[in-house]
C-alpha positions, -999 to +999 in steps of 0.1 A: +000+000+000+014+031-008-005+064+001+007+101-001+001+129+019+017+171+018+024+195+045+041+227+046+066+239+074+040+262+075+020+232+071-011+234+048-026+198+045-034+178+017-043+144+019-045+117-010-059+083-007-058+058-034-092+048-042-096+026-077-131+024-093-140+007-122-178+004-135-198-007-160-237+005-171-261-012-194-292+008-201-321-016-214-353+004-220-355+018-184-334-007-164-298+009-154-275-014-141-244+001-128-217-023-113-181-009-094-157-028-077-131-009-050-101-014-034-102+006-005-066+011+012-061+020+049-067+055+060-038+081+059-013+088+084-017+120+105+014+139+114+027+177+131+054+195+132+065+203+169+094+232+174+081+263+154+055+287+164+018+281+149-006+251+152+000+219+146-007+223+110+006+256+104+045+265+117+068+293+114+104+284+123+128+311+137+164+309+126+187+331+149+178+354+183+149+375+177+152+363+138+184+380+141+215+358+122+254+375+118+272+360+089+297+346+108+275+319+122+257+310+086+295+305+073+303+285+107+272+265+101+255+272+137+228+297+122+198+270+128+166+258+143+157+225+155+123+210+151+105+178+149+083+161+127+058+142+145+037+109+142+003+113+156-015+083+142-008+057+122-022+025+107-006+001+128+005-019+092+033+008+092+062-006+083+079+021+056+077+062+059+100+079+033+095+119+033+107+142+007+115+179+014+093+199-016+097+237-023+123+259-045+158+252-041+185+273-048+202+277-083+236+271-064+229+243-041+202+217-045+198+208-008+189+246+001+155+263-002+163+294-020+151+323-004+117+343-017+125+376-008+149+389-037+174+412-029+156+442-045+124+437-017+157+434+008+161+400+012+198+380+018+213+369-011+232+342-018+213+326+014+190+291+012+178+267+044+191+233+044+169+207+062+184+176+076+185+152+106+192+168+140+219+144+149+236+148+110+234+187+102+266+179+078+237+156+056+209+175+045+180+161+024+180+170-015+153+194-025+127+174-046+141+145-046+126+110-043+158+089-042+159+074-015+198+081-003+186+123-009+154+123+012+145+111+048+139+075+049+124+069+088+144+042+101+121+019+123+135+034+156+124+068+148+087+051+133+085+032+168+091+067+186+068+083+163+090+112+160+122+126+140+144+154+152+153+178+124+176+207+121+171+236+102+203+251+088+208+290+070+235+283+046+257+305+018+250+295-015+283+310-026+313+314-005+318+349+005+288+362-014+259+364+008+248+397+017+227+410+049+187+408+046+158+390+054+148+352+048+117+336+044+114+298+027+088+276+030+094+240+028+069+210+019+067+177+033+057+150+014+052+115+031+050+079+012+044+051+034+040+014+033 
């Protein structure tokens, strides 16, 4: 069984179920006969993001004090946010949760989200948020990407906790090229699961 389901960091929900119909009708005088057969799947999984600010369903997360972030901590790597992504129910057939990190990564590195406020409205250039495993900031996830070596694949530890720490990391696209602004990037999670 494979089902998919979206959230945003600032997590908008959409759920898809699979759901296969196929029919028949024969129409004889006034007689309609209308046959389907289904094969309904198990429901989805529910999940939350726990760290940001927002509802379960809808987070900001804050990089730096006050959103404040010096360049010399994005080039030293410890400009960054930790959060969680969190299991709240599952079918208990779960044995397989892969995740891939959607949005618009940057031109210069494909494991950042580029930044949406351009430089001309005064935002950061050169600047994207990497998203990766809390306890492997060094290994963030590929933007987009559905292989599985470039995306989070849960390992059954963190599906038996129901939880996966996750850092969020502001990054240089281009060595000594980023200049001061603000940042805003919004990230989509996408879950497959088995």
């Amino acid at each position: 069984m494979r089902v998919s389901m979206k959230k945003n960091l600032k997590l908008s929900v959409v759920a898809m179920t699979m759901l296969a119909l196929s029919g028949s009708a024969l129409a004889n005088g006034t007689n309609l006969d209308v046959n389907f057969t289904a094969n309904i799947r198990e429901t989805t999984c529910d999940m939350k993001l726990v760290g940001g600010t927002g509802s379960d369903t809808q987070q900001t997360l804050t990089i730096g004090s006050n959103s404040q972030v010096r360049i010399d901590d994005v080039k030293a790597g410890t400009a960054n946010a930790n959060f969680k992504i969190v299991i709240v129910e599952c079918p208990a057939s779960l044995t397989s949760l892969k995740t891939t990190v959607k949005g618009s990564p940057s031109g210069y590195l494909t494991t950042g989200l580029v930044n949406q406020i351009t430089k001309a409205n005064g935002g950061a250039d050169y600047s994207a948020v990497e998203i990766a495993r809390a306890d492997t900031p060094l290994a963030p996830f590929t933007i987009n990407s559905t292989v599985d070596t470039e995306r989070l694949v849960w390992t059954a530890t963190e599906i038996q906790n129901k939880e996966v720490p996750l850092v969020a990391t502001l990054r240089e696209t281009q060595t000594n090229k980023m200049t001061i602004g603000d940042f805003q990037a919004v990230a989509t999670f996408e879950f497959s699961y088995e």
